[in-house]
C-alpha atoms as a printed R data frame, in Angstrom:
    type eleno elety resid chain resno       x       y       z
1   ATOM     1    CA   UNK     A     1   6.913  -4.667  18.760
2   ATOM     2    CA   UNK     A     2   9.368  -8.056  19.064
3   ATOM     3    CA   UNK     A     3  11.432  -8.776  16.243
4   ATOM     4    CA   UNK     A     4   9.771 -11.993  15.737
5   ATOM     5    CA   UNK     A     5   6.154  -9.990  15.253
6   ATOM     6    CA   UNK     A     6   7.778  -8.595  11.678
7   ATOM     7    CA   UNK     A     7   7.710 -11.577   9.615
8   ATOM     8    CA   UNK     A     8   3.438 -10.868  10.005
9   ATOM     9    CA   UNK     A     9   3.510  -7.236  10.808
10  ATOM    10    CA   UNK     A    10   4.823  -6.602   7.171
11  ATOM    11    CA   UNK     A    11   2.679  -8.468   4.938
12  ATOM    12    CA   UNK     A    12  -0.362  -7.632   7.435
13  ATOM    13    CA   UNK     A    13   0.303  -3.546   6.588
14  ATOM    14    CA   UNK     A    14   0.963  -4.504   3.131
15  ATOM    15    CA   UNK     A    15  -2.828  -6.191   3.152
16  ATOM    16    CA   UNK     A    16  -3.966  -2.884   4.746
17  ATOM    17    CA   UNK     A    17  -2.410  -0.197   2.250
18  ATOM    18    CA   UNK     A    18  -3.322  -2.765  -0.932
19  ATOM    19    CA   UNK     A    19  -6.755  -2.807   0.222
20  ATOM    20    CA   UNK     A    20  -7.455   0.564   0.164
21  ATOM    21    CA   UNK     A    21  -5.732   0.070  -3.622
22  ATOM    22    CA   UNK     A    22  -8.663  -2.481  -4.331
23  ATOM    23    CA   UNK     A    23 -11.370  -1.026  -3.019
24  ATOM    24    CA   UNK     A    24 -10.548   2.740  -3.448
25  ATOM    25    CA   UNK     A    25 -10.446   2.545  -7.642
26  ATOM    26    CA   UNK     A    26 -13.413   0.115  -7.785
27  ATOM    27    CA   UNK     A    27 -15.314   2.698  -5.795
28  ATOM    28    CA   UNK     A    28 -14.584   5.472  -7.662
29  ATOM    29    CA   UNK     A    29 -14.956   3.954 -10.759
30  ATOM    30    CA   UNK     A    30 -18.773   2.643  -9.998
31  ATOM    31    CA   UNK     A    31 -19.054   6.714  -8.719
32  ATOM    32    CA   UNK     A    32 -17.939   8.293 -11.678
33  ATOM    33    CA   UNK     A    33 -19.912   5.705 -13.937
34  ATOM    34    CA   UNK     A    34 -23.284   6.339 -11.980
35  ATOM    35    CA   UNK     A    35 -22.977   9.708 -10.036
36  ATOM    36    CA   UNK     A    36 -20.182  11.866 -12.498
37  ATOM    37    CA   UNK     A    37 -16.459  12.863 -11.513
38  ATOM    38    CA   UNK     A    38 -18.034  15.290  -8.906
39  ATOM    39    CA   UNK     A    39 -19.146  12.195  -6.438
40  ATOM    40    CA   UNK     A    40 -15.748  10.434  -6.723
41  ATOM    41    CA   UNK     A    41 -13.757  13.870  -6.623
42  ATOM    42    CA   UNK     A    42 -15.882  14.821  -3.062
43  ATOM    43    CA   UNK     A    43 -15.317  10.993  -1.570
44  ATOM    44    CA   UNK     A    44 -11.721  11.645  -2.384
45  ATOM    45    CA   UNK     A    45 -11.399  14.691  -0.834
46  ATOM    46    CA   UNK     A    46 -13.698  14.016   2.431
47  ATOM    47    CA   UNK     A    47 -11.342  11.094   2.514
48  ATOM    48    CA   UNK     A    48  -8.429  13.249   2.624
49  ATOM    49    CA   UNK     A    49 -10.005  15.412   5.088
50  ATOM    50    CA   UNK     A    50 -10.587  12.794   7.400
51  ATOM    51    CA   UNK     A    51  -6.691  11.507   7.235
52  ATOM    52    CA   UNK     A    52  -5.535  14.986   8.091
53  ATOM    53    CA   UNK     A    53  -7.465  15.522  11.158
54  ATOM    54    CA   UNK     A    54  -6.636  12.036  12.278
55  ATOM    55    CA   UNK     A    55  -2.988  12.651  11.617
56  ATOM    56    CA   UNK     A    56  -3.140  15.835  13.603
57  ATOM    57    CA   UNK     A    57  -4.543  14.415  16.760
58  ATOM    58    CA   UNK     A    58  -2.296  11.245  16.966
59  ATOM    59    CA   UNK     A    59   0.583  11.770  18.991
60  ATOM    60    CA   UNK     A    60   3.606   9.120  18.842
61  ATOM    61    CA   UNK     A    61   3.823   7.227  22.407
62  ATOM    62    CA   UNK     A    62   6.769   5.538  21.632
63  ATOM    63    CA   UNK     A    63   9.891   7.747  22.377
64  ATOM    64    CA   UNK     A    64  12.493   5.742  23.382
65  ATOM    65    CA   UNK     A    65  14.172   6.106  20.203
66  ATOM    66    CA   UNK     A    66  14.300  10.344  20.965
67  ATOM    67    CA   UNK     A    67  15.388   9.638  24.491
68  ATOM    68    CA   UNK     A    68  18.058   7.035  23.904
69  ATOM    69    CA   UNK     A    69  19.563  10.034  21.120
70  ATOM    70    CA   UNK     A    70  18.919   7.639  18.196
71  ATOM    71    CA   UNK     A    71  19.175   9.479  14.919
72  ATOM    72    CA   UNK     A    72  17.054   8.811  11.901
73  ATOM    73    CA   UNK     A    73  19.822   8.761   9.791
74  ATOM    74    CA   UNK     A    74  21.111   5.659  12.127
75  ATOM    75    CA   UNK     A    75  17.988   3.758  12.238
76  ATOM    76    CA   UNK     A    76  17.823   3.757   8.177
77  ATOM    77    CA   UNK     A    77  21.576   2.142   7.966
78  ATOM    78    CA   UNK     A    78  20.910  -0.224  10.531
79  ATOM    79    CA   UNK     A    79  17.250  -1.259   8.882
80  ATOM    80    CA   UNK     A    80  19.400  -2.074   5.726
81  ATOM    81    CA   UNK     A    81  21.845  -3.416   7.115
82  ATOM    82    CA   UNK     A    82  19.052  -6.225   8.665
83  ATOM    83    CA   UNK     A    83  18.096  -6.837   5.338
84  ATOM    84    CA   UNK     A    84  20.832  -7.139   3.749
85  ATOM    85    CA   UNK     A    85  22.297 -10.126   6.556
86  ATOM    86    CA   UNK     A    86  18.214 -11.619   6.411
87  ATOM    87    CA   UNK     A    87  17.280 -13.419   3.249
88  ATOM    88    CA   UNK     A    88  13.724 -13.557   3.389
89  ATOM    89    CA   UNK     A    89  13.652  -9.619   4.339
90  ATOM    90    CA   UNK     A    90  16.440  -9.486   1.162
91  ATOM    91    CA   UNK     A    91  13.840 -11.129  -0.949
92  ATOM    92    CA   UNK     A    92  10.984  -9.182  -0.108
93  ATOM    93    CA   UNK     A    93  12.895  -5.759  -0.526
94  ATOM    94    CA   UNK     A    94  14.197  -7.174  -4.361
95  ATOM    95    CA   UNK     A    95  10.570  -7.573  -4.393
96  ATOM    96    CA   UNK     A    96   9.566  -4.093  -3.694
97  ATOM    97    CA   UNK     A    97  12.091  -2.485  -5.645
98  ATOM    98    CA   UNK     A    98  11.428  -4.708  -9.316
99  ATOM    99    CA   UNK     A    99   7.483  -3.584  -8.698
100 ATOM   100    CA   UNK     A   100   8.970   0.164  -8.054
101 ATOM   101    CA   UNK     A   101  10.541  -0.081 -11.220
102 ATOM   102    CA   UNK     A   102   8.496  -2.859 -13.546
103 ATOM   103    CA   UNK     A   103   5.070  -2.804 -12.121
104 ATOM   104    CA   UNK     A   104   3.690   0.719 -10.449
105 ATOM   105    CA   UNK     A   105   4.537   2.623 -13.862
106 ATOM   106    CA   UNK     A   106   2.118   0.150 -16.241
107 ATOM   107    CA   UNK     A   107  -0.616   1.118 -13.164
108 ATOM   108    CA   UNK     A   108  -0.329   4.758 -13.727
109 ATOM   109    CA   UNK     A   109  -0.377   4.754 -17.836
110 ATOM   110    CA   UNK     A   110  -3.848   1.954 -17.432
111 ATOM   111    CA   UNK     A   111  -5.580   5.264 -17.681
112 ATOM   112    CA   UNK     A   112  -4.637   6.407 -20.774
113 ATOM   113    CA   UNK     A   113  -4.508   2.692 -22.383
114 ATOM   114    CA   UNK     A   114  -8.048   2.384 -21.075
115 ATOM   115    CA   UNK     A   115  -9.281   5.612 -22.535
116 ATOM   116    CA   UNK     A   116  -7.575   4.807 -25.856
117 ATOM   117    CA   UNK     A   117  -9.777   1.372 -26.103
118 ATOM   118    CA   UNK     A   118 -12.834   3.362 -24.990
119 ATOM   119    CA   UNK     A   119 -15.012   0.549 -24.856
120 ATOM   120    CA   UNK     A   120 -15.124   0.350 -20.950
121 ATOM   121    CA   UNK     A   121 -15.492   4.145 -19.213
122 ATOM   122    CA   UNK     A   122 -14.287   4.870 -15.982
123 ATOM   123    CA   UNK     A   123 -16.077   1.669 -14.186
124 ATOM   124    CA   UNK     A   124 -13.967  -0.514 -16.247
125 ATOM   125    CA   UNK     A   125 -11.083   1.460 -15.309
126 ATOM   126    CA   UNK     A   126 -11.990   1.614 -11.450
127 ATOM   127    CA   UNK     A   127 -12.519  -2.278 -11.911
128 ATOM   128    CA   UNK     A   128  -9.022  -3.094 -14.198
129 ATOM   129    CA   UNK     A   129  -6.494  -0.955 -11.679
130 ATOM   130    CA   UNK     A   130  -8.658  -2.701  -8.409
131 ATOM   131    CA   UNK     A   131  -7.065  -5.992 -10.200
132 ATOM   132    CA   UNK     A   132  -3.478  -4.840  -8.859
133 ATOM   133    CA   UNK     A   133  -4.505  -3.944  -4.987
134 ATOM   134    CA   UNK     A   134  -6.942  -7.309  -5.406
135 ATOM   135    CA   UNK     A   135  -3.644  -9.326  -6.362
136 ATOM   136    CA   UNK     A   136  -1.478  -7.408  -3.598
137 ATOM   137    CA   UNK     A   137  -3.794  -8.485  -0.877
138 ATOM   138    CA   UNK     A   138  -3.981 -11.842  -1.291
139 ATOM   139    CA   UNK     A   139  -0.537 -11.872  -1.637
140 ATOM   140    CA   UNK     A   140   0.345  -9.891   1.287
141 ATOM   141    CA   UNK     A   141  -2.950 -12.566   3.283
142 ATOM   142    CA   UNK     A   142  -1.090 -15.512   1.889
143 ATOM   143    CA   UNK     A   143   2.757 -14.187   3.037
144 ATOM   144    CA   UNK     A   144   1.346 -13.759   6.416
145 ATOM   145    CA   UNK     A   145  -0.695 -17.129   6.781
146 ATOM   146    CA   UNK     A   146   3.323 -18.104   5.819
147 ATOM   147    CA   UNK     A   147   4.731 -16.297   8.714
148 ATOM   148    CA   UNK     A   148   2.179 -17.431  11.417
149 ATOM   149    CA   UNK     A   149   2.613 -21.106  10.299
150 ATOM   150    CA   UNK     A   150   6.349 -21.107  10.279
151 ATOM   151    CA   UNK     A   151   6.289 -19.152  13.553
């Protein structure tokens, strides 16, 4: 991948990973509603299932980092030290981190605040934590319609 490919790579896998956070909780929330915990519960692990034979057939093709003795360790000092000398990769990672630490723990106690109203069951919780991954894609869409224009 050329370095110039990021500025849309990132917010295109963001899109990817925050759909799955849209569409995954809205899913399981119309399951659980109609068909009981045991439908989502079986989707989830079938799911699961699915990932893990996937992951053990890939095979990375890209070993020049192996061959050229490049240690792991290295490539995570020199990936911050990138963002920290780029701005808009500086912004983005201030970004990440205030979510990390404002955002992702009022998504994991919507549960309980949704159970403690008790008005809306699990579809209106599949439906209220889809909001977030909803929110993240079109961010992530709009970030990389961004990119591609100021390329």
């Amino acid at each position: 991948m050329r370095r110039e490919d990021l500025a849309v790579a990132f917010p295109l896998s963001s899109a990817t990973f925050n759909l799955a956070a849209f569409v995954g909780p809205a899913v399981a929330g119309i399951a659980i509603a109609t068909l009981g915990l045991w439908a989502a519960f079986s989707v989830s692990v079938l799911g699961a299932t699915i990932f893990c034979l996937v992951l053990a057939r890939w095979s990375a093709t890209d070993r020049r980092a192996e061959r050229a003795g490049t240690h792991w360790l290295r490539e995570i000092v020199d990936a911050a030290a990138f963002v920290s000398r780029d701005r808009q990769f500086s912004a983005i990672m201030a970004l990440h981190v205030a979510a990390a630490f404002c955002l992702r723990p009022f998504i994991d106690l919507l549960p309980a605040h949704v159970a403690r109203l008790g008005s809306g069951g699990p579809a209106m919780l599949g439906f209220a934590t889809s909001a977030f991954g909803l929110g993240a894609v079109a961010g992530a869409i709009w970030m990389a319609a961004a990119a591609i224009e100021g390329a």
